[in-house]
C-alpha positions in Angstrom: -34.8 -84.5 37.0 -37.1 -81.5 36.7 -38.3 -81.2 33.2 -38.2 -77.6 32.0 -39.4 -75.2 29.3 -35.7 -73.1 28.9 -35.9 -69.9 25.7 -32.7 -67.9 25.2 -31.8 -65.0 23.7 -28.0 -64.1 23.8 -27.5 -60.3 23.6 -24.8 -56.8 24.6 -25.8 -55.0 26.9 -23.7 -51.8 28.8 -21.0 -53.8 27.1 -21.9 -57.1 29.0 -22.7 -60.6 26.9 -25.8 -61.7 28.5 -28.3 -64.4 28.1 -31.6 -63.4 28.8 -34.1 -66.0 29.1 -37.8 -67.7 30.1 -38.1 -71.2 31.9 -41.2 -72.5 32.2 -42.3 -75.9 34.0 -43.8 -78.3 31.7 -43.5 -81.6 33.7 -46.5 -81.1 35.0 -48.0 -82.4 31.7 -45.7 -84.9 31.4 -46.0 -86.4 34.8 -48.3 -85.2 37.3 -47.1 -87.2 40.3 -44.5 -84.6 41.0 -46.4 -81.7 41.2 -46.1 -81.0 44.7 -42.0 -81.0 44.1 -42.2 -79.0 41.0 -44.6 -76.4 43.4 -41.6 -76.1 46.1 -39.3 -75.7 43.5 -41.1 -72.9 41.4 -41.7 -70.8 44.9 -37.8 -71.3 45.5 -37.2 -70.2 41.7 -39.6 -66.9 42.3 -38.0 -66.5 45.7 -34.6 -66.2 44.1 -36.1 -64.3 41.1 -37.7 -61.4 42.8 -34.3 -60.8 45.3 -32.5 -60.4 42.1 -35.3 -58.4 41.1 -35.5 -56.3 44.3 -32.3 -55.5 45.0 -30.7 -55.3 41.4 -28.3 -52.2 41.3 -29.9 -52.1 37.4 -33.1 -51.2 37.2 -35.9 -53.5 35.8 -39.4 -53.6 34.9 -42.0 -56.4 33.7 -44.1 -54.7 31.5 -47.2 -55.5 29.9 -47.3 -56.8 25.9 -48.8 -53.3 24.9 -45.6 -51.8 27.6 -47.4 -50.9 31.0 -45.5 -51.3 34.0 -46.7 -54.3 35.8 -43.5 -54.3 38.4 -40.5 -51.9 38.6 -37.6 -52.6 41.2 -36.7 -50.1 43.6 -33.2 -49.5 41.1 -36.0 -48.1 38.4 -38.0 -46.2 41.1 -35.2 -44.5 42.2 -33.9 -43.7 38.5 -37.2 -42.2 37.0 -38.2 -40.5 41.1 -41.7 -42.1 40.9 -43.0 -45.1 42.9 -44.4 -48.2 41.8 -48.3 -47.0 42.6 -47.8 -43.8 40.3 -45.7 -45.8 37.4 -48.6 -48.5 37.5 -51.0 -47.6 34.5 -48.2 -45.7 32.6 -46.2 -47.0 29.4 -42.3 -47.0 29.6 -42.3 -44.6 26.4 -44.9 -42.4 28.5 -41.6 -41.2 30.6 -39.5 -41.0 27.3 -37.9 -37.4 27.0 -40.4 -35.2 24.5 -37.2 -34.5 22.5 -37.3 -38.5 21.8 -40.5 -38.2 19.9 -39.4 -35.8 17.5 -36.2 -37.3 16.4 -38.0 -39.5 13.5 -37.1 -43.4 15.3 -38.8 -46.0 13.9 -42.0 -47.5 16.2 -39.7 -50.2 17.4 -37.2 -48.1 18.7 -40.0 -46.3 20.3 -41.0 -49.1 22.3 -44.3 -48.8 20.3 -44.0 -51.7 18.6 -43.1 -55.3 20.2 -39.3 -56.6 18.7 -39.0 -59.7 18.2 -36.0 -60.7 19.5 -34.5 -58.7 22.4 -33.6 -54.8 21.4 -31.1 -52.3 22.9 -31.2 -48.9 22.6 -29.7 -45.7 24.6 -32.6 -43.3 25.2 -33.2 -40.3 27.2 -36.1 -39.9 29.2 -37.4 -37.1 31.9 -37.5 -37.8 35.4 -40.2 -36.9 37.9 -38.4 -33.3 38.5 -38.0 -32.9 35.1 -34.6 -33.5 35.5 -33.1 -35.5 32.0 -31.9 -38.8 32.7 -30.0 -41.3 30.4 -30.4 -45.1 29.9 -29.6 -48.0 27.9 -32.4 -49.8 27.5 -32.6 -53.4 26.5 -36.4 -54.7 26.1 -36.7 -59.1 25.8 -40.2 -60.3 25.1 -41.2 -63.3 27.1 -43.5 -65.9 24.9 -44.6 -68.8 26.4 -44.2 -72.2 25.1 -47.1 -71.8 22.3 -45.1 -68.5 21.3 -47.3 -66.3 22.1 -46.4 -63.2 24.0 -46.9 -62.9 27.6 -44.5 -60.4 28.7 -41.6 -57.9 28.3 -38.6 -57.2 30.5 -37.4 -54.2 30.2 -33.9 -53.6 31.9 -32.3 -49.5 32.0 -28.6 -49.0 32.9 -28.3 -45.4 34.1 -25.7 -44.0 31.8 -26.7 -40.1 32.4 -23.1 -39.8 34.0 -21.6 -40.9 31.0 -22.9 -39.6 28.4 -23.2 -35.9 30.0 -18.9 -36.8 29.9 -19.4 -38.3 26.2 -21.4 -34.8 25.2 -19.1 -32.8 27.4 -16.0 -34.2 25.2 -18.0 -34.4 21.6 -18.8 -30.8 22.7 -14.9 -30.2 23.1 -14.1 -31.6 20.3 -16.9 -29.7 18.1 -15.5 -26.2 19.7 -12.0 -27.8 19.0 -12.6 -28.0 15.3 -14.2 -25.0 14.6 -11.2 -23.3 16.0 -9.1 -25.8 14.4 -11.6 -24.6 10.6 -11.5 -20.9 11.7 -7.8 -20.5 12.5 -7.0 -22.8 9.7 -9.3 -20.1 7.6 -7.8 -17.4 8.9 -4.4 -18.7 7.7 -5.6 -19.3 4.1 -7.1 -15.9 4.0 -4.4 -13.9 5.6 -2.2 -11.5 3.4 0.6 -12.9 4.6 2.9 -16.4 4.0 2.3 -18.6 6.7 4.6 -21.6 6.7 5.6 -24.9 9.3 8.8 -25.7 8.7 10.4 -29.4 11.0 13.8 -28.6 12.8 15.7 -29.4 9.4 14.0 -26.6 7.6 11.5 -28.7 5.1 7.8 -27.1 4.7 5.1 -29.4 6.4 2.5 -26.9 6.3 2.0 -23.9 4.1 -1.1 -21.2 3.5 -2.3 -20.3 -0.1 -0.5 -16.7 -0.1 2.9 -18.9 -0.2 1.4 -20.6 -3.7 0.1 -17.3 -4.8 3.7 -15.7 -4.4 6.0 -18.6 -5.4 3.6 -19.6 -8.4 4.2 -23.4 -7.7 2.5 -25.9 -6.8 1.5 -28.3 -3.7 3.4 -30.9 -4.2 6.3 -29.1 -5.8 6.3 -27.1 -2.0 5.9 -29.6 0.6 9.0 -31.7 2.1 11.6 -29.3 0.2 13.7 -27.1 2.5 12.3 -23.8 2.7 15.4 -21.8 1.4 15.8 -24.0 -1.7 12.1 -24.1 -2.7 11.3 -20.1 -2.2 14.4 -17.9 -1.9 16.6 -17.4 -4.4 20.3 -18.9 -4.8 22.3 -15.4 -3.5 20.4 -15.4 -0.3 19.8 -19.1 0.8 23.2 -19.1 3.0 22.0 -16.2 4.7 18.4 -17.3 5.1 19.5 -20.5 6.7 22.2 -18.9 8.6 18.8 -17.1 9.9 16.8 -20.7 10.3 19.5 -21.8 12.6 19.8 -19.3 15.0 15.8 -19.0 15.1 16.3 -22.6 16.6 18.7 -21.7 19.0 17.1 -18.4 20.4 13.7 -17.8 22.8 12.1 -15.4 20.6 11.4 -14.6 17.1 14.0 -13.9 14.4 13.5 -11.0 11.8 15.2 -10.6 8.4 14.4 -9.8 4.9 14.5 -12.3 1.9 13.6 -12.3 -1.7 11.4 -14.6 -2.9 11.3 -16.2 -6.3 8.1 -15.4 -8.0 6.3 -17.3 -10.5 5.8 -14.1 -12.8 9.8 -14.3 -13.0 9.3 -10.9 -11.0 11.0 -11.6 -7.2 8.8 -9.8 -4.1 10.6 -8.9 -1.0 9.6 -10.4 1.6 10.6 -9.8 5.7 10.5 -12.4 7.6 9.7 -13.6 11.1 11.1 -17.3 12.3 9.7 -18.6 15.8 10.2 -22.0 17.0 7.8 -24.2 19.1 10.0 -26.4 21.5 9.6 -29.5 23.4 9.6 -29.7 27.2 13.3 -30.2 27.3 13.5 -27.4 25.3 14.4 -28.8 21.9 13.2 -27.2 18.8 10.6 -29.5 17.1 8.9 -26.8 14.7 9.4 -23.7 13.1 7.0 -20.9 12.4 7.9 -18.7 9.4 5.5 -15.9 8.7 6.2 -13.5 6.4 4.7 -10.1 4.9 5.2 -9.1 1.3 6.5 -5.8 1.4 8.2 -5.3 -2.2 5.4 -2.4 -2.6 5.8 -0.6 0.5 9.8 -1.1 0.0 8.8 0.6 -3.3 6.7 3.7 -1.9 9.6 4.2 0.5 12.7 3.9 -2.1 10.1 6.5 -4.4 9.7 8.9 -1.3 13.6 9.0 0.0 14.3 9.4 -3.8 12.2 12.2 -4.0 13.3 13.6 -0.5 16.9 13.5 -1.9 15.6 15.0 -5.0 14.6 18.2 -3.0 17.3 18.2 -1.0 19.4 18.4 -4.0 16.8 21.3 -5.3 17.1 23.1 -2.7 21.1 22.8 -1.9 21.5 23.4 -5.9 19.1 26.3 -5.8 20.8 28.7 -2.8 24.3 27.7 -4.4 22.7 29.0 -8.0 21.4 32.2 -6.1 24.4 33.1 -5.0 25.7 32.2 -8.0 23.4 34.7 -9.2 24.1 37.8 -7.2 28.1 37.2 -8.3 27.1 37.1 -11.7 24.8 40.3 -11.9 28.0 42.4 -10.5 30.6 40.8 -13.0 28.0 41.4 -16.0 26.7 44.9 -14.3 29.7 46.3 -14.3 31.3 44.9 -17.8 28.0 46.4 -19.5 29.2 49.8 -17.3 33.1 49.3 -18.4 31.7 48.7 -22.0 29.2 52.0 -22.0 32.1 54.1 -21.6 34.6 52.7 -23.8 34.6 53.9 -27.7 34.0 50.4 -30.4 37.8 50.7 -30.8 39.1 51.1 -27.6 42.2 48.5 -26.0 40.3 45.5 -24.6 37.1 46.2 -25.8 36.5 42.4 -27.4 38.2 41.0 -24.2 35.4 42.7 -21.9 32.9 41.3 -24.9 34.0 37.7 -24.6 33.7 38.1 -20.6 30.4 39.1 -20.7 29.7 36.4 -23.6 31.2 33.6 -21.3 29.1 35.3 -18.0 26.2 35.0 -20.2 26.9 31.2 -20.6 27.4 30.9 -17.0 23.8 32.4 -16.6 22.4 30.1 -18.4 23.7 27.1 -16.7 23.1 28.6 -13.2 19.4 29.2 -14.6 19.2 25.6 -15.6 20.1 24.8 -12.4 17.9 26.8 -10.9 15.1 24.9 -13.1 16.3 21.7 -11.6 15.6 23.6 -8.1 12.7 25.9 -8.0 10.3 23.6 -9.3 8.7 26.4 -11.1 7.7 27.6 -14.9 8.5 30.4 -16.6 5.3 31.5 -19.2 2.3 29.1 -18.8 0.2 29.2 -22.0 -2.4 26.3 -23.2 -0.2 24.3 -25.3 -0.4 21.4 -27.8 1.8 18.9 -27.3 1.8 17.8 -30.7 2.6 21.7 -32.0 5.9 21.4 -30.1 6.5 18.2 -31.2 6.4 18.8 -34.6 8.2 21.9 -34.3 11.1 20.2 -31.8 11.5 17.5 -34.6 12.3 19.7 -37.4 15.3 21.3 -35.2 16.5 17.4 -34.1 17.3 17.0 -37.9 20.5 19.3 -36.5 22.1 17.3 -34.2 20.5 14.0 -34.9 23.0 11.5 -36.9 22.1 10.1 -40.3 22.1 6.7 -38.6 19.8 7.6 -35.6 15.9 7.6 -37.2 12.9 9.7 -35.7 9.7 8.6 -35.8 7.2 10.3 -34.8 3.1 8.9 -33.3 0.6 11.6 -32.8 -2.7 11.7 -31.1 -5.4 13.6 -32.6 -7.8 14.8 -30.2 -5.0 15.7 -27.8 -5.5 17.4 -24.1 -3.7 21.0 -23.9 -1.4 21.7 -21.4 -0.2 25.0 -19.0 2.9 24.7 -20.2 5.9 27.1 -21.4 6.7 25.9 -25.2 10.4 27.2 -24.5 10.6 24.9 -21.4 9.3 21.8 -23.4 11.2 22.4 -26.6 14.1 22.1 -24.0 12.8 19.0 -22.4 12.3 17.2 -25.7 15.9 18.2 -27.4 17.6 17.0 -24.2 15.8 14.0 -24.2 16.8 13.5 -27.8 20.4 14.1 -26.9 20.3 11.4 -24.0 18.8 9.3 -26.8 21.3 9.9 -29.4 24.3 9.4 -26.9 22.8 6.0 -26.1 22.7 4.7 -29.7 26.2 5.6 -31.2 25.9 3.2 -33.6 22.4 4.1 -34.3 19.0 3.1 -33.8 15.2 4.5 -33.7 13.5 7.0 -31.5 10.3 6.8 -31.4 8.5 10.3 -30.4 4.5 10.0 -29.3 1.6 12.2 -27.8 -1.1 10.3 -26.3 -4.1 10.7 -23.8 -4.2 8.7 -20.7 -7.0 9.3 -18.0 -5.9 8.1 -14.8 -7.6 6.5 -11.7 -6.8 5.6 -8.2 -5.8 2.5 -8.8 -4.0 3.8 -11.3 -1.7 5.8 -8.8 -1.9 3.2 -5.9 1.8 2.3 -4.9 3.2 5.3 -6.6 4.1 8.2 -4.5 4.1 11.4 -7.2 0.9 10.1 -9.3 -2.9 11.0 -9.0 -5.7 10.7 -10.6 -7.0 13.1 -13.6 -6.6 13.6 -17.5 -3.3 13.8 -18.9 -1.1 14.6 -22.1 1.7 12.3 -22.3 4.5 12.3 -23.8 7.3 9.9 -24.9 10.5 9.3 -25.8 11.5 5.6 -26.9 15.1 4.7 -28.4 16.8 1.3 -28.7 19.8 2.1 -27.5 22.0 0.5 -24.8 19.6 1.0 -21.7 20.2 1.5 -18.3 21.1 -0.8 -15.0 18.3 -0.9 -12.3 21.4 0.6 -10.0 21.3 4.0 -12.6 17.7 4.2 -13.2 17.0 6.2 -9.6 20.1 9.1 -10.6 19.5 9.9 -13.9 18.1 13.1 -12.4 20.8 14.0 -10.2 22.3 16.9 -11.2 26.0 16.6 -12.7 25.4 12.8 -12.4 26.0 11.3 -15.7 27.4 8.0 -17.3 29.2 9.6 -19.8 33.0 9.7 -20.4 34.6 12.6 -18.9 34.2 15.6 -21.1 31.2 13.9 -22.9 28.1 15.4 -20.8 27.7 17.4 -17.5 25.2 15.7 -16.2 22.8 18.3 -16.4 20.4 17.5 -19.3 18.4 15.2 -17.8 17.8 17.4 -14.5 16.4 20.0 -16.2 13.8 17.6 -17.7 12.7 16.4 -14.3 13.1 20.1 -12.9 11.0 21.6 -15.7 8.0 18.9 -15.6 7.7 18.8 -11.8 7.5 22.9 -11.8 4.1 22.0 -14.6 2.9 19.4 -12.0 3.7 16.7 -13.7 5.8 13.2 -13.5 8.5 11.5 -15.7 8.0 7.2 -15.9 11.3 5.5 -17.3 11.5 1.6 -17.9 14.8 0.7 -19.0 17.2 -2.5 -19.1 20.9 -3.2 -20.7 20.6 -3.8 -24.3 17.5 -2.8 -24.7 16.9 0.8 -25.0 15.2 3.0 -23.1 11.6 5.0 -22.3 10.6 8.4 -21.0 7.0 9.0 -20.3 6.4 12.7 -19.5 2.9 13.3 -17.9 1.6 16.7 -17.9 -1.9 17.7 -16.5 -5.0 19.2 -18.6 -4.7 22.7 -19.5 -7.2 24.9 -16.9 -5.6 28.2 -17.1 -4.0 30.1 -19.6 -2.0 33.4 -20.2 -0.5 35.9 -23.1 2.2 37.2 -24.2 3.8 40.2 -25.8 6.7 41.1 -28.1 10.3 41.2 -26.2 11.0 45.0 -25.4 13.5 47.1 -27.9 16.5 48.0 -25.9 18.0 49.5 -28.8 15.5 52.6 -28.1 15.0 52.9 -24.4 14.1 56.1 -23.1 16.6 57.6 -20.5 15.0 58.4 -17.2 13.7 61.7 -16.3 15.1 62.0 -12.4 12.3 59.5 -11.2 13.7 58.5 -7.1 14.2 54.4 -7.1 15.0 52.9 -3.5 17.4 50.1 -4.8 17.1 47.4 -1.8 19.5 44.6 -1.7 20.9 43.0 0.9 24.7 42.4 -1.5 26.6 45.7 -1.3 28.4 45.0 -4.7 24.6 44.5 -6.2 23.5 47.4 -4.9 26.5 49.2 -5.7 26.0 47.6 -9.7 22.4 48.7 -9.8 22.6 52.1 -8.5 25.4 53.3 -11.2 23.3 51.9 -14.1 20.4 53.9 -12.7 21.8 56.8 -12.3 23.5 56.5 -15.6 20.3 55.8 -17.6 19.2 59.1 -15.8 17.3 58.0 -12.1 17.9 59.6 -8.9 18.7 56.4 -6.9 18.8 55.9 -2.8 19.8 52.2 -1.4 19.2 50.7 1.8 21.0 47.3 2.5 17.8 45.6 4.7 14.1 45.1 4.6 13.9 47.4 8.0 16.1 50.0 6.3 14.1 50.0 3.2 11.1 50.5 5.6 12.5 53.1 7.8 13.6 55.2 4.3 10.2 54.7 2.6 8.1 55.9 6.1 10.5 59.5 6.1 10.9 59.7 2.0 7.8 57.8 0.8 6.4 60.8 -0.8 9.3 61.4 -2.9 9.9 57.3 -4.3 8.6 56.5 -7.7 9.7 52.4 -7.5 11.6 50.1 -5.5 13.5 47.8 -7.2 13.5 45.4 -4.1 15.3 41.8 -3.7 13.3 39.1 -2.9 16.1 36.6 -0.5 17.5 38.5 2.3 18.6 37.7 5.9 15.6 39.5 8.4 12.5 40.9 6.2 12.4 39.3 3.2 11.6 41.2 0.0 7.6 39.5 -0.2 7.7 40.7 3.6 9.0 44.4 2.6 6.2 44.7 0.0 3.5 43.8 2.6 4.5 46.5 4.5 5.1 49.1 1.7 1.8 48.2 0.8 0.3 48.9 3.9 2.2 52.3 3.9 1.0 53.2 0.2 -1.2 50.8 -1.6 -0.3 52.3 -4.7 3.8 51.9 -4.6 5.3 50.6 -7.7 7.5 47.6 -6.7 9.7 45.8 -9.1 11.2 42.1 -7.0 14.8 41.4 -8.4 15.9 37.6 -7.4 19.0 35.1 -8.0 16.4 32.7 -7.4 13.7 31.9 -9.6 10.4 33.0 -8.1 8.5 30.7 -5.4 5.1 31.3 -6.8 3.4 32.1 -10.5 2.7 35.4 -11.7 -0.6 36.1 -10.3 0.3 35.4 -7.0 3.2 38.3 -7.1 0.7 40.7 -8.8 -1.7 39.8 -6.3 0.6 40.5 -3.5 1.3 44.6 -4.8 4.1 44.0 -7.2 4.5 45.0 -10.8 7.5 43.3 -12.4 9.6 41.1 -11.7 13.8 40.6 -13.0 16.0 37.7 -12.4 19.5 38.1 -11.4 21.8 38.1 -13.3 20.2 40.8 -15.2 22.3 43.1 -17.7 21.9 47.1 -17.6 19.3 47.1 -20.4 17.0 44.4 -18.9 16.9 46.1 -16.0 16.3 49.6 -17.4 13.8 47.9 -19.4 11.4 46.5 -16.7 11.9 49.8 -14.6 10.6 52.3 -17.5 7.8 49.7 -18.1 6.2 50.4 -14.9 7.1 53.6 -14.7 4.9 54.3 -17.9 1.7 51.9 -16.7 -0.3 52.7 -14.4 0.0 51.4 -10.5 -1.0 47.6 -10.3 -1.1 47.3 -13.9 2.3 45.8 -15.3 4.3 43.2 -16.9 7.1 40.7 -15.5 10.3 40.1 -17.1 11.3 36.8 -16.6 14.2 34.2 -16.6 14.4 34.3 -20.7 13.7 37.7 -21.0 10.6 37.8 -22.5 7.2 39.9 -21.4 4.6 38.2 -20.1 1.2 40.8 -19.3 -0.3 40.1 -16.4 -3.1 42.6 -15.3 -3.0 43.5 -11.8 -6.1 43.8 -9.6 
């Protein structure tokens, strides 16, 4: 028996239990007669020891108590590059990566400081060639038998391989997350409903636009099927229909859904469904991602409203020219018949109530032509509240006793370009619309106001913009309107009327008259409960004046003055010439803008006017004057038109003419407007227009 000195100390290290300890000989104190043996069997021990040592595949180091290297094995030499000669006088922490020192580890982790019991730590140091290695480092203190210190082992497992591959993945999985955050935060920010749907339709996964929209909740969301918890009960059959062949098909599925809103307002929304499939091809998730397009779908309804609108305009307009041209014959020529028939003659109130009823034809074709042109008659600055007051007093006419007007004025009101005729006509057919709708009476509510508007005012609506406006309004609690009627109240001849009850033609002339002052009508209506116009019209910049309607009771005949009559309509120019020449003009015609031209370069000299027609096939009549212009810049011009004119006053005084007369015109009118400029001077004049009346315009 060998009597030994045997300290353990059981520790982990590279994942290993070991048990690290110190044996020292003590029989020599106990029984010195076996020295010799205990000699022989200490070299044996250190022989054994230092093969261990030498050709470990770890490497290991005895260090000093204050941590120099006293030995390092070949394992160590090769893991830091130096030999044992060049690590002899340096400290273990000496070789310790500089990046070590600054990481705030305590002096024990350092390996400034002795442990106590054996210590493991992973540290990184720098090699020889700077190169970084890694190690995990376990450091055992060897105490002798009185306790006190004598050495430490120090033992480094190599682990650069490793952890470069545990940084290499932690790096992965850093980059991993971040995409994982950022796509994640591009989802929650994205104007569009992002949701994950499992192969039965239930939401797993859903972005914040999908609570914004829907108004619910989380919890209220997730684990429902996606057509019962967003769309709404007429359109889940078709949505799933849509769910399940998303599942069966390669790509992407489009349609268009509502969805329920929490402002009890439902968006549309279009939809695309993709599906992410497993490797045998079976569906396993569904992506729906969907845009909210209940705006847009708005702009574009507004737009091929207002494209139909013009359409309409413009068909109504050349039918009501036309119209026009037939219309100045049939009343021409009555007004001839009647001028040469005595107050008593056979058929004399016949001819009277045919030009009576022409008359009323006239006006309807000029209402249409309102609805058409987009154009006013007399602009003058006007106060909204002046016509109000004076369109209220003539409502107390064909309002019922049961129907009750009330009336809101602003006081500091903007003027308006407007023609008061126009607007008295807007407001009694809106009255009328009003009354029909409450025929067991009710309340309309007639106001001014001031409204300033801003962009985002007029974002998402396509006929608004910005600026200072009068508004007006026309409120009744009557029976209201269907969402389905709202967009053709403004159709002419559409009406919801019984047959014989309206022709459909009030309400066109409203949206005719305020889109020729630049403005807008805004309605909001429902079924049961009433209805409301909102007229805008634009501040007042311009303004013009009038003068007192002409007496055609004492017309002066002509004196031989030479008109060229130009019109395109043989019957028309057939009409016009006899009236001339009957009120005492020496008339020529010419059936064309080239003909008209050709007459006036030969006979120019001798023309005192052309009464010239604005819509004809080859030169038109704003074409004609250009050129008469250019030939004498002084010609007297008079445009005649079934249409109403494309542009305002100034413009057609500014372009060389004098006057203008709108078809169907009777012999008087005419006469009228033709001794006018006759007795002004050349581009100085005035312009008849559709009502008749004299507006001075001075020319340039």
């Amino acid at each position: 028996m060998v009597p030994l000195s045997l300290t353990l100390w059981p520790c982990l290290f590279g994942g290993f239990s070991l048990l690290v300890g110190l044996v020292l000989y003590v029989a020599y104190r106990r029984q010195g007669t076996h020295l010799g043996d205990l000699q022989r069997s200490l070299a044996e021990s250190q022989d054994h020891f230092r093969l261990v040592f030498e050709h470990s595949g770890v490497g290991m180091a005895l260090l000093t108590p204050e941590g120099y290297f006293l030995q390092a094995n070949p394992a160590l030499v090769q893991l830091f590059g130096y030999d044992a000669k060049q690590l002899a006088g340096r400290r273990l922490i000496d070789l310790a990566h500089p990046k070590e020192l600054v990481t705030g580890s305590s002096s024990t982790e350092l390996g400034l400081k002795v442990p106590s019991n054996p210590y493991e730590r992973v540290r990184c140091y720098r090699r020889k060639d700077g190169r970084e290695v890694w190690a995990r480092v376990l450091r055992v203190p060897l105490r002798d038998a009185e306790g006190q210190l004598r050495y430490i082992v120090a033992v480094l497992l190599d682990i650069t391989e490793r952890r470069r591959a545990e940084m290499a993945r932690t790096a992965a999985e850093q980059r991993y997350r971040n995409e994982r955050d950022f796509i994640a935060q591009v989802l929650e920010t994205a104007d569009a409903l992002v949701i994950v749907l499992d192969a039965s339709g239930r939401i797993m996964r859903f972005n914040g636009k999908c609570l914004a929209i829907s108004g619910l909740k989380k919890e209220e969301l997730k684990g429902r099927l996606f057509w019962e918890a967003l769309v709404p009960e007429r359109s889940r059959v078709a949505v799933q229909d849509s769910f399940a062949k998303a599942l069966c098909q390669d790509h992407a599925i489009g349609l268009e859904s509502a969805v329920v809103s929490g402002s009890s307002e439902e968006r549309l929304v279009s939809w695309r469904i993709s599906t992410i499939k497993t490797g045998s091809g079976q569906a396993r998730y569904a992506i729906a991602a969907g845009l909210d397009i209940t705006d847009q779908r708005k702009l574009e309804d507004q737009l091929q409203h207002a494209q139909k609108m013009e359409t309409l305009g413009t068909l109504v307009g050349g039918i009501a020219h036309d119209f026009n041209n037939q219309l100045a014959i049939i009343i021409g020529n009555i007004g001839l018949v009647l001028q040469d028939m005595s107050p008593v003659s056979p058929g004399r109130s016949e001819l009277i109530d045919a030009e009576q009823a022409s008359q009323r034809c006239a006006d309807m074709t000029r209402t249409l032509l309102t609805f058409g042109r987009r154009q006013v008659g007399r602009l003058s600055a006007v106060n909204l509240n002046e016509v109000l007051s004076e369109s209220v007093r003539l409502l107390g006419r064909v309002m019922p006793a049961n129907v009750a007007i009330h009336t809101v004025f602003e006081k500091q009101l903007y003027p308006v370009n407007a023609d008061r005729t126009q607007l008295h006509q807007v407001l009694m057919n809106l009255a009328v619309n009003a009354r029909d709708a409450m025929p067991k009476g009710g309340i309309l509510t007639l106001s001014t106001a001031n409204q300033i508007l801003d962009e985002d005012d007029c974002a998402g609506r396509a006929d608004w913009r910005p600026g200072r406006y009068a508004v007006l309004s026309a409120v009744d609690t009557g029976s209201g309107m269907t969402r389905e009627v709202i967009p053709r109240i403004f159709e002419p001849f559409f009406t919801t009327k019984k047959l014989g009850q309206g022709t459909g033609l009030g309400l066109a002339m409203v949206f005719g008259i305020v889109k020729a002052h630049s403005g807008w009508i805004s309605v909001d209506s429902m079924p049961g409960k009433g209805s409301s116009f909102k007229i805008y019209l634009p501040e007042a910049n311009i303004s013009k004046t009038e003068m007192d309607a002409a007496d055609y009771e004492n017309l002066a005949p002509g004196q031989g003055e030479h008109i060229l009559v130009v019109d395109d309509e043989l019957l028309v120019r057939k009409m016009a010439s006899t009236i001339l020449e009957r009120w005492g003009f020496d008339v020529a015609t010419a059936a064309s803008g080239e003909e008209a031209l050709d007459y006036y370069r030969q006979h120019g000299d001798t023309v005192d006017l052309v009464l010239l027609d604005i819509a004809m096939p080859g030169l038109n009549g704003m074409e004609v004057l250009e050129q008469l212009r250019e030939l004498n810049s002084r010609v007297r011009v008079v445009l005649a038109s079934g249409h109403s004119m494309q542009s305002d006053f100034n413009q057609l005084i500014q372009a060389g003419c004098q006057a203008f007369v709108a078809k169907p015109y009777r012999a008087e009118q005419l006469v009228a407007t033709i001794r006018q400029v006759l007795g002004e001077e050349p581009h100085a004049g005035a312009l008849l227009d559709e009502s008749n009346q004299w507006s001075a315009v001075s020319g340039p």
